[in-house]
N, C-alpha and C positions, 0 to 999 in steps of 0.2 A: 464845651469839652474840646481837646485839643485832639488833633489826631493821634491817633492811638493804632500800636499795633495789635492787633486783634488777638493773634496768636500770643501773643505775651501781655495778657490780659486777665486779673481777674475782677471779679464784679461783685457788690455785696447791696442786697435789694435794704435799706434803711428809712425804718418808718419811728425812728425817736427811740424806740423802744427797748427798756435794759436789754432785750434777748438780741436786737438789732444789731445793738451794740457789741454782746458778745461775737456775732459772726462776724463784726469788722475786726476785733482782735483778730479768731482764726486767718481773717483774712490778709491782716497784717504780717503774721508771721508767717500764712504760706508766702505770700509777692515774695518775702525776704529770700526763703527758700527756691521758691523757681523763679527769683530774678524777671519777676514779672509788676506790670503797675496796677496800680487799683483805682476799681471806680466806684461809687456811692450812685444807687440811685434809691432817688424818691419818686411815690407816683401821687400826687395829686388830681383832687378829684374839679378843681378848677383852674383856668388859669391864670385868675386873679390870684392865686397863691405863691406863685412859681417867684416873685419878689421874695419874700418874706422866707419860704423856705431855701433859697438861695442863701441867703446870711446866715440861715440857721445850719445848713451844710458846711460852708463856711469855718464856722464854729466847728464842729467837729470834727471835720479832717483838720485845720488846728491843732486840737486834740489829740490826734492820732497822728501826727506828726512829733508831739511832744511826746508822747508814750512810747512808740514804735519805730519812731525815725523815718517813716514813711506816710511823704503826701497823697491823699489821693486825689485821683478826677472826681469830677463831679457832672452829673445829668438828673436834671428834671424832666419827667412825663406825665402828660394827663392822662388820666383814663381812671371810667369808675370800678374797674377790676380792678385791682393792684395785681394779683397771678396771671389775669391776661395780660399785663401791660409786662412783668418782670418775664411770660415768658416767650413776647415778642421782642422785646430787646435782646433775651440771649440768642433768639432765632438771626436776627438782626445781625447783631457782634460779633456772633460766633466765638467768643470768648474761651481761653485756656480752662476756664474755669467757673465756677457761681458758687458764693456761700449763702447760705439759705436758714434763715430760723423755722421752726415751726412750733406751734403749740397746736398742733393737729395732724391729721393725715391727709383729709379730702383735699382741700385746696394744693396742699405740695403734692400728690400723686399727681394732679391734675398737669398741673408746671412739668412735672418730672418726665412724664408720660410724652409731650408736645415739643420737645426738640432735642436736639441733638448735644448739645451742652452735658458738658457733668458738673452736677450738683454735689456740694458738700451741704448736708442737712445736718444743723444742731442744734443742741436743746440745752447749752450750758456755755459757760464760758470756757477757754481751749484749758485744760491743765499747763500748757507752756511750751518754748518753741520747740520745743523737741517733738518726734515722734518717732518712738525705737520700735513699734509694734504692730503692726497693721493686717489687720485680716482679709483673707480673698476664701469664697466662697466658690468653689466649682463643681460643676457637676459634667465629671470625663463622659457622661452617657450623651452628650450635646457638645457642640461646638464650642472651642475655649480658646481659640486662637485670638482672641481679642481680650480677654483674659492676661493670658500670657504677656501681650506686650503690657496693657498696663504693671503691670507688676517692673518689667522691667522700668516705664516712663517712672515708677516712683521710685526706684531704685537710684537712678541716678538723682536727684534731690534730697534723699536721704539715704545715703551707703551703710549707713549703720543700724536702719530699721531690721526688723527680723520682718519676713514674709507669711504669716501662718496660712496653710491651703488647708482649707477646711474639703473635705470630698467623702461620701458616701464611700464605703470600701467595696460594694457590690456582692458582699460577700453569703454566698449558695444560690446568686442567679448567675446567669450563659454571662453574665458581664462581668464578671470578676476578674476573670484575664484580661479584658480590655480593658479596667480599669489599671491594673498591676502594673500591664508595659506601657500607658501611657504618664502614670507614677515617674516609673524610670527614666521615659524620654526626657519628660517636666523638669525634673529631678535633673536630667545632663546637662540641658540647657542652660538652666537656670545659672546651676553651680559652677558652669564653666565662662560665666560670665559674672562671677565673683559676688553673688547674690546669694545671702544667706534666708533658706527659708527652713520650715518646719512642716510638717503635714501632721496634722488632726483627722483622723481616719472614723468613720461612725456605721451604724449597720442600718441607717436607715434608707429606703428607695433615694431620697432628695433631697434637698439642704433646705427644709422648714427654718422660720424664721425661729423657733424656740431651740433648735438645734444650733444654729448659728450664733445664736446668743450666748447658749451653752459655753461654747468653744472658744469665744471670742470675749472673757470676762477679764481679760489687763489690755485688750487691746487699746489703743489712741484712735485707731480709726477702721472702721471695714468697708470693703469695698465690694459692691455689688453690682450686676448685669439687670436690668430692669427686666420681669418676664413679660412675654406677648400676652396677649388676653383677649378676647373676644366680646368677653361676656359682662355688662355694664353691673352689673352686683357685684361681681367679683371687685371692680375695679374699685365701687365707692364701699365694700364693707372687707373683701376678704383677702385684698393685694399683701403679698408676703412682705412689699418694700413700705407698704403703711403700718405693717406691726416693727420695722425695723426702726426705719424714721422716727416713732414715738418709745424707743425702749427705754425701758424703766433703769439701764444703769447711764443713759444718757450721752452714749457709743455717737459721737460722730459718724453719719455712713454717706459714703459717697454716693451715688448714684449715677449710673451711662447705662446709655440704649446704643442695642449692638452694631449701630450706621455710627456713634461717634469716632472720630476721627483726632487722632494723636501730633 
């Protein structure tokens, strides 16, 4: 791999596989969009392999050069994890970015949970380069200022997405008012930096992942705050971002934990 700059990097973990595949598309058309490069990794489980899988990466950024106009890097790692290995290289890279397949949840919480990266999780090929729609999920009763800015980082890569702010409305608890003016301030900021958003308002305590889904049925992409947790069941059976990761209309979700950095 050639030197690369970190920060204008994204990364797409490829194991052969159609769904692989699919994340290097997304992946191709985000680089396009934030003018960033991409890398292919594979992890093999020996390193008698790292030949032969060499040519066969090879082959597909090829591919992906002819489809997308965009070459990528390429790295080979051992390791008999592939989620340990994918999510000590983004610990490593520290990468703009990771596009991530799943046909599960346990394993991706796991990646998700363990660094500072934000992950794009999908479960389909991208519908195309556009993306006019994108949901963010807040909850004003908790810190949102990190929130906030992503909205704007994707703002400027895409000017003509719509923002939809999904948030509890608070409405016949002491929080309603806090909820209200901090609407407005959201609302000022946002709008006076020529970002178009939308709020989706709901009566429930907190933004459940069936609520989210709800709200979030033409989105292209949603974008979520990973929650803290304590409690190791929660994390391998009742994690709000393992029901998101595997939803049934097949919503790309982003995923950051609230130390990442922009």
């Amino acid at each position: 791999m050639s030197d690369l700059d970190n920060k204008n990097l994204i990364f797409v973990p490829c194991d052969f596989s159609t769904l692989s595949f699919h994340a290097l598309a997304h992946g191709a058309y985000m680089s396009k969009a934030m003018n960033c490069k991409l890398l292919l990794l594979h992890v093999v489980a020996q390193e008698t392999e790292i030949p032969l899988i060499t040519k066969k990466l090879n082959f597909v950024a090829e591919e992906c050069f002819d489809d997308f106009g965009i070459m990528p890097e390429m790295m080979v790692r051992q390791g008999s994890q592939p989620h340990s290995v994918i999510k000590s290289v983004a610990n490593e890279l520290k990468p703009t970015l990771a596009i991530l397949k799943t046909a599960g949840g346990v394993n991706t919480v796991r990646i998700l949970s363990g660094t500072s990266t934000p992950f794009l999780v999908i479960q389909g090929p991208p519908k195309g380069s556009e993306i006019n729609n994108i949901s963010f999920p807040v909850n004003f009763m908790h810190q949102h200022d990190e929130k906030m800015r992503r909205i704007v980082h994707f703002s400027e890569y895409y000017p003509d997405a719509v923002m939809h702010i999904i948030t509890p409305s608070g409405k016949g608890t002491e929080k309603e008012k806090v909820i209200s003016s901090n609407i407005l301030l959201m609302t000022k900021v946002l709008e006076e930096q020529g970002i178009k958003i939308k709020f989706h308002m709901h009566d429930k305590l907190e933004n459940k992942a069936e609520k989210i889904m709800e709200l979030s049925k033409d989105a292209d992409m949603i974008v979520v705050q990973m929650e803290e947790t304590a409690s190791i069941k929660k994390i391998f059976f009742g994690l709000r971002e393992e029901k998101l990761i595997t939803n049934a209309a097949k919503i790309p979700v982003l995923c950051f934990n609230c130390e990442t950095h922009l």
